[in-house]
C-alpha positions in Angstrom: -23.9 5.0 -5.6 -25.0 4.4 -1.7 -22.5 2.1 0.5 -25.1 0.1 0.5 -24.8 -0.6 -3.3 -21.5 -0.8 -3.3 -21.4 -3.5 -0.6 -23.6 -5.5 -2.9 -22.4 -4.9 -6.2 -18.7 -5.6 -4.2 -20.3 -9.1 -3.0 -21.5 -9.9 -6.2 -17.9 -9.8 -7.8 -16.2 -12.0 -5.2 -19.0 -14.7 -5.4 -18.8 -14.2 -9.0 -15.0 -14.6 -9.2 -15.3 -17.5 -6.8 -17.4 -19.2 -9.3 -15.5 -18.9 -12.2 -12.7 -20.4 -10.2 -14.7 -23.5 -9.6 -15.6 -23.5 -12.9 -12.0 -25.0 -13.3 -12.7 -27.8 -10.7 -16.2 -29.0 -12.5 -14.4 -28.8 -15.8 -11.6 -31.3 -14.7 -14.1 -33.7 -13.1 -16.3 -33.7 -16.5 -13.3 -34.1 -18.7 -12.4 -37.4 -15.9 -16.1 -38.3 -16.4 -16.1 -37.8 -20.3 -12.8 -39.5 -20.9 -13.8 -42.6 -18.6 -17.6 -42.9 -20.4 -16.2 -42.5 -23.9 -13.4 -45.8 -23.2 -16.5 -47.7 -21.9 -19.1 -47.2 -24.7 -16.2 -46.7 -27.4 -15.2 -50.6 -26.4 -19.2 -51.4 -26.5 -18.6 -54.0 -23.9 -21.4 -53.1 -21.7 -24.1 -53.4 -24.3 -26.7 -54.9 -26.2 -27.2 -54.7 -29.8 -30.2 -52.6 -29.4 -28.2 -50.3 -27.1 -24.9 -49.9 -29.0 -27.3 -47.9 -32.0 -26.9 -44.8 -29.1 -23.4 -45.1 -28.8 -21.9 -42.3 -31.6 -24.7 -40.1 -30.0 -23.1 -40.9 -26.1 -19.3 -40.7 -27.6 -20.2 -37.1 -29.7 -22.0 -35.7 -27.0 -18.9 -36.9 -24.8 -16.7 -35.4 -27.3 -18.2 -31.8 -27.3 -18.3 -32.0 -23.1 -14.3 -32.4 -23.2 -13.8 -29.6 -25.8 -15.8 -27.7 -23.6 -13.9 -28.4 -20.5 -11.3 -28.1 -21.6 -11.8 -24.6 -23.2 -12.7 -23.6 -19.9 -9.5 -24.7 -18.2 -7.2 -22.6 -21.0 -8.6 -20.0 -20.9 -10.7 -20.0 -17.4 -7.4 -18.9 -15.5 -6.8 -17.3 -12.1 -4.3 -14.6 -13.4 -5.9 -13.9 -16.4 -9.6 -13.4 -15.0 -10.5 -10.6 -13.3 -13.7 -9.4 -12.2 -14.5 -5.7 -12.1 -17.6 -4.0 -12.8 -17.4 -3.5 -16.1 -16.8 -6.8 -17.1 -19.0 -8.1 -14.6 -22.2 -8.7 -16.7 -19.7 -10.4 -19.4 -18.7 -13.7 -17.1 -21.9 -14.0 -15.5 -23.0 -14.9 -19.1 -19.7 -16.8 -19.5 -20.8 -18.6 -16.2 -24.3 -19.3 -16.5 -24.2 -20.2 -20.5 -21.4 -22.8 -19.3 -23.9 -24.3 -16.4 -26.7 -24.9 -19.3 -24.9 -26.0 -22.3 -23.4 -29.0 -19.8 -26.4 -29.4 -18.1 -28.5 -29.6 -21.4 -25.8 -31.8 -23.2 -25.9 -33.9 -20.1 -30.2 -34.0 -20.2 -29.6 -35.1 -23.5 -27.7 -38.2 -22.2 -30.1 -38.3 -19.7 -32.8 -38.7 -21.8 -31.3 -41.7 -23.9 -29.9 -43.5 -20.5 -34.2 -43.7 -19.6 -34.9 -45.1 -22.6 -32.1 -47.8 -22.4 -31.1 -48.0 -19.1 -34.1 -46.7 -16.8 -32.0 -44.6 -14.7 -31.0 -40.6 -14.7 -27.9 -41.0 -12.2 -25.8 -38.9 -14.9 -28.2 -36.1 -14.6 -28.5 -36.6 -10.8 -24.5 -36.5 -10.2 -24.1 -33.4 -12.0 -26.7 -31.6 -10.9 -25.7 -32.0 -7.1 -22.4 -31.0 -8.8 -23.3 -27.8 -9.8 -25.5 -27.5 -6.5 -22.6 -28.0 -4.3 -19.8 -26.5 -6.7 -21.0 -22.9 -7.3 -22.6 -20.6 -5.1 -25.9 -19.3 -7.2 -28.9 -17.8 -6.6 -32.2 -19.6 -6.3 -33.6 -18.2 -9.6 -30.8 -19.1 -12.0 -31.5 -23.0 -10.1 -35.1 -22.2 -10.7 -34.3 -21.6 -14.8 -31.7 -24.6 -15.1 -34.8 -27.0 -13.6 -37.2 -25.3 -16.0 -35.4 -26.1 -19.2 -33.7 -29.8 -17.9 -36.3 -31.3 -15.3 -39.6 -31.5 -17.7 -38.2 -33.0 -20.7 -36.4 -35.7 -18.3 -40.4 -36.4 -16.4 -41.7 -36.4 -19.9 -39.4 -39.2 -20.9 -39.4 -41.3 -18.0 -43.4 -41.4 -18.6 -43.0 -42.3 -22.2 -41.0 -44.9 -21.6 -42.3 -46.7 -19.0 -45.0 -44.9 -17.3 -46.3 -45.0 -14.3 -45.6 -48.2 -12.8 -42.7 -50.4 -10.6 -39.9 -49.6 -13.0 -40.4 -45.9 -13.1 -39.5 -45.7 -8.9 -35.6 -46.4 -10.4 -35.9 -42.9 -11.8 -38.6 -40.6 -10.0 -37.4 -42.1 -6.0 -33.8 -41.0 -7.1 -35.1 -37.7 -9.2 -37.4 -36.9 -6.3 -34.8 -37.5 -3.3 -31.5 -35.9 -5.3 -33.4 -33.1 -6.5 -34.4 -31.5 -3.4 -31.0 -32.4 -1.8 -29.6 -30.2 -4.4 -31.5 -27.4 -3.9 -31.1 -27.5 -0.1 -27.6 -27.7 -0.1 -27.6 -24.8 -2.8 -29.6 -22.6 -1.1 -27.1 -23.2 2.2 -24.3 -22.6 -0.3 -25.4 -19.9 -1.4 -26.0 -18.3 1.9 -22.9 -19.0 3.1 -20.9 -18.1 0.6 -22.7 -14.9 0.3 -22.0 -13.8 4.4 -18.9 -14.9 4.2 -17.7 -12.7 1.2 -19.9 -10.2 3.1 -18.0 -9.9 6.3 -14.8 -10.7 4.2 -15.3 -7.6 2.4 -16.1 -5.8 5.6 -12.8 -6.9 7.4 -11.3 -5.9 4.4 -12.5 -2.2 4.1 -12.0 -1.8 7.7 -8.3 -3.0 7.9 -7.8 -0.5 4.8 -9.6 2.5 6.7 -7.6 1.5 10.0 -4.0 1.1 7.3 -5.2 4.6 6.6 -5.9 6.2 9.8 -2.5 4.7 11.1 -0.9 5.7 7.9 -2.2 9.5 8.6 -1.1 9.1 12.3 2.5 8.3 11.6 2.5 11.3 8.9 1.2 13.5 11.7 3.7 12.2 14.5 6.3 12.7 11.9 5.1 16.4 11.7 5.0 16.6 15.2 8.4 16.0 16.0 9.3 18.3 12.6 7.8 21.0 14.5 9.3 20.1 17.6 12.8 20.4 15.8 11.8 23.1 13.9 11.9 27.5 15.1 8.2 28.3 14.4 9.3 31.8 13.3 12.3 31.3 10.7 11.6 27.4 10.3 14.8 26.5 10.9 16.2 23.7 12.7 15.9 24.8 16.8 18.4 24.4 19.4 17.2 21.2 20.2 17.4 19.9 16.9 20.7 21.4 16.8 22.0 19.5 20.0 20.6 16.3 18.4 22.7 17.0 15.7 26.0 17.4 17.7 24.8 14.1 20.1 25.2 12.6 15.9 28.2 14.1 15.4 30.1 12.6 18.2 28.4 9.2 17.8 29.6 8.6 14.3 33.3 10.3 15.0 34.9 6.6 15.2 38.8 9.3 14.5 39.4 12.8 14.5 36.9 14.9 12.1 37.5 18.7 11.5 34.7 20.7 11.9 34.5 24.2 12.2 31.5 25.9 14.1 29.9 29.2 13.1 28.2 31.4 15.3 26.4 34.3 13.9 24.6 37.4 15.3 22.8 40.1 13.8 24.4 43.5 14.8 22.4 45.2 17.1 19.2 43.8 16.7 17.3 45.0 19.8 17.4 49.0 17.9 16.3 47.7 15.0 13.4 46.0 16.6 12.8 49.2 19.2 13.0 51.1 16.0 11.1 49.3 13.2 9.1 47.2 15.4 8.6 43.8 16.1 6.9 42.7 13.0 9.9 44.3 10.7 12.5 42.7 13.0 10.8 38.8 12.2 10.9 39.8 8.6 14.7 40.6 9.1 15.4 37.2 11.1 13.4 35.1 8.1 15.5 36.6 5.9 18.8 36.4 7.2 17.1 32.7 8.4 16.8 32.0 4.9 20.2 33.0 3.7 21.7 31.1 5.9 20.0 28.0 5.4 20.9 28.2 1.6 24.8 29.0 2.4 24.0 26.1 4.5 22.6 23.3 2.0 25.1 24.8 -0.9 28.0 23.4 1.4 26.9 20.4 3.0 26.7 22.0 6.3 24.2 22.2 9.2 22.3 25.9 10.0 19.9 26.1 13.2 18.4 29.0 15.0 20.7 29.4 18.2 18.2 31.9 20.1 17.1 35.2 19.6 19.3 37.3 17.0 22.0 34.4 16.9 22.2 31.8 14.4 24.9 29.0 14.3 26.4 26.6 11.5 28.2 23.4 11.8 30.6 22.4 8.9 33.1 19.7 7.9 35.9 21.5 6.0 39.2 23.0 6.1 39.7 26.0 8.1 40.6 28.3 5.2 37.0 27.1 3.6 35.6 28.1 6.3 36.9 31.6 6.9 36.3 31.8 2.9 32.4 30.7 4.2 33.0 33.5 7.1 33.2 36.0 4.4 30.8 35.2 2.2 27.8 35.0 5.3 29.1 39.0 6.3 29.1 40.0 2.3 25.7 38.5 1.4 23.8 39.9 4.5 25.2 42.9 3.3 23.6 42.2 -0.3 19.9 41.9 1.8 20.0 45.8 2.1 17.8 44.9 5.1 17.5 49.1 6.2 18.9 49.6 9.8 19.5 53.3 10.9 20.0 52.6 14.2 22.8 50.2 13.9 26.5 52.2 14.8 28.0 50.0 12.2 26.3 50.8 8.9 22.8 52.1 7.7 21.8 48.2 6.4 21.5 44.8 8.2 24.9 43.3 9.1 26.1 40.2 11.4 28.6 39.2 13.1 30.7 35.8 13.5 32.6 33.6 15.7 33.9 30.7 14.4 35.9 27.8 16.0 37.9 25.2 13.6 39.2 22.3 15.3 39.9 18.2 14.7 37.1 17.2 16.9 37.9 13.6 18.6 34.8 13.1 21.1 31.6 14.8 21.8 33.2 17.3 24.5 35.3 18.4 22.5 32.5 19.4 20.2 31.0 21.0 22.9 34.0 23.2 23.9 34.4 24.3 20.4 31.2 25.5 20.3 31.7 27.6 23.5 35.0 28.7 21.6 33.2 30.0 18.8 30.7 31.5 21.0 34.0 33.3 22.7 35.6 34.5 19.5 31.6 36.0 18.6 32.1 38.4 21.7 35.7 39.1 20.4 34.4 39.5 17.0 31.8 42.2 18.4 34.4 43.7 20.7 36.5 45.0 17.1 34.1 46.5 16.0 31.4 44.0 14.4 30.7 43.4 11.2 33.3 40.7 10.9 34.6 37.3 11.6 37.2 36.2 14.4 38.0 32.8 14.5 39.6 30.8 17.0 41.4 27.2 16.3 42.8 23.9 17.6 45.1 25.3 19.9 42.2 26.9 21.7 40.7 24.2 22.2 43.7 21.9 23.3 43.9 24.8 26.0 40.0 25.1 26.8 40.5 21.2 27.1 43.5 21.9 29.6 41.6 24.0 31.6 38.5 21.6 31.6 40.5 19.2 32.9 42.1 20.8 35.7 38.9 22.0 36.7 37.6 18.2 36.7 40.5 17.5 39.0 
């Protein structure tokens, strides 16, 4: 199906639904009319003797107009009808076999109130009713005036032919008829551009909810990639000083942290050795471990630079050295081949670590130059290994900063 279909067949299930809605607003306005027409010729006051023999057929014609209605309103509702293109065949029925049964029953009427009362107002009214009320085509007007206008001509003739009395009903007919149809025709018109360019907003509002809806996802995987090392896909050292700039915002008292930093023993003859390719497989994989030591304690792992990795933890010290250990053992457990390395013939790192109750964002910062520190002393005994260094470090490294302030 062509857009073009689509826009129609969409236009033709909003006017549709719009006229089953107003179905509900001719049905209460009938059952007003019914209920007020039935009182008056039920009571009989109005009439003749000669026009009281048409009053059971007024009153049961009445009757069946209310039950009508009234069905309409039960089970005519908002909530309950919905218009889709499956169903959409199904109400216009509904829709148009509710225009001619009232408009018929009401002919019917019509026809007695020319014999008795020379006039067709009751046709007239509803007619411009349905003219104004629903938004139709010409040709379902055109089929309504087929089966109602001839039989109400035919018995205006009968009765009293052409002559002064007939102008009470063919003036009106001739005036009210036309009106009708005008104002149908501009209804329809309308109603029909309007639900054209409604749909039209509404299909580009949903395309523009879309495209901004794709933009934000892209932004969002913008700024993932600015965060992110396009090699091992960790988090960069950017993302990592965002995460310390965190840190020190939410420390509202002392936190211990411990930070980890972690360097794969010499790196640069494994890559002069095995080449570059074999020594980004190496980094993704110790990347990888250490992101999943990482997630499995709650901590923080990011891609320092180069060879060096670093981790950011809230435990205890002795969790941490217990951490330590268990980094060194399962790099080992890679069995990542490294001949040139004066440590052993497989993949190892080593590790500085610095454990301290962290009070302020400095603070933070000079531990992680401490663990950087106890790295260099961790390489200088031999790799391999861990060397950690702790709060009183820091209290010193905070000494010194200080005096160097001054």
């Amino acid at each position: 199906m062509g857009n073009h279909e689509k826009l129609t067949l969409s236009i033709q299930i909003e006017v549709l639904q719009f006229n089953l809605m107003r179905m509900r607003a001719v049905a209460w306005t009938l059952i007003y009319v019914s209920a007020i027409i039935t009182v008056i010729h039920y009571g009989e006051v109005f009439f003749t003797k000669t026009e009281r023999e048409m009053v059971p057929a007024y009153i049961g014609i009445h009757i069946i107009l209310f039950y009508i209605d009234l069905a309409v309103l039960l089970f005519v509702k908002e909530k309950r009808i919905k218009v889709t293109t499956f169903n959409l065949r199904k109400y216009e029925f509904i829709l148009l076999a509710y225009i001619y049964t009232i408009l018929v029953l009401i002919t019917v009427i019509t026809v007695m109130d020319i014999y008795f009362f020379k006039h067709a107002a009751l046709y007239e009214v509803l007619f411009l009713i349905i003219c104004t009320f629903f938004s139709l085509p010409f040709r379902k007007i055109f089929w309504i005036m087929l089966i109602t206008v001839p039989p109400l001509v035919i018995s205006a003739y009968l009765s009293v032919g052409i002559s002064g009395e007939s102008i009470k009903i063919f003036l009106p007919m001739s005036l009210i008829i036309p009106m009708g149809l005008i104002i149908q025709r501009h209804t329809f018109k309308i109603k029909r551009q309007f639900t054209k360019q409604h749909i039209l907003l509404q299909e580009e509002m949903t395309k523009s909810k879309n495209l901004s809806k794709l933009l934000a996802e892209k932004n969002n995987e913008l700024s993932e990639q600015v965060l992110r090392d396009t090699l091992t896909n960790l988090p960069n050292r950017r993302a990592f000083n965002n995460k310390l700039t965190q840190i020190g915002q939410q420390l509202s008292k002392p936190k211990s942290l411990s930070v980890m930093m972690i360097d794969i023993d010499f790196f640069k003859n494994l890559n002069d050795y095995y080449g570059h390719l074999q020594g980004d497989e190496a980094l993704i994989k110790v990347a990888t471990l250490l992101d999943e030591i990482a997630a499995k304690y709650n901590a923080f792992a990011a891609r320092w630079g180069g060879e060096e990795f670093v981790i950011v933890s809230q435990h205890a010290a002795k969790f941490s050295e217990h951490v330590c250990e268990e980094i060194l053992e399962e790099v080992r457990n890679l069995n990542i081949r490294h001949e040139r390395s004066e440590v052993a013939d497989i993949l190892t790192v080593s590790i500085g670590m610095c454990h301290a109750k962290i009070s302020n964002i400095e603070q933070l910062k000079a531990c992680c130059v401490l663990a950087d520190e106890a790295l260099f002393t961790a390489k200088q005994n031999g790799r391999n290994n861990f060397f950690s260094k702790n709060e009183i470090s820091l209290k010193t490294y905070d000494y010194l900063y200080n005096v160097r302030k001054r």
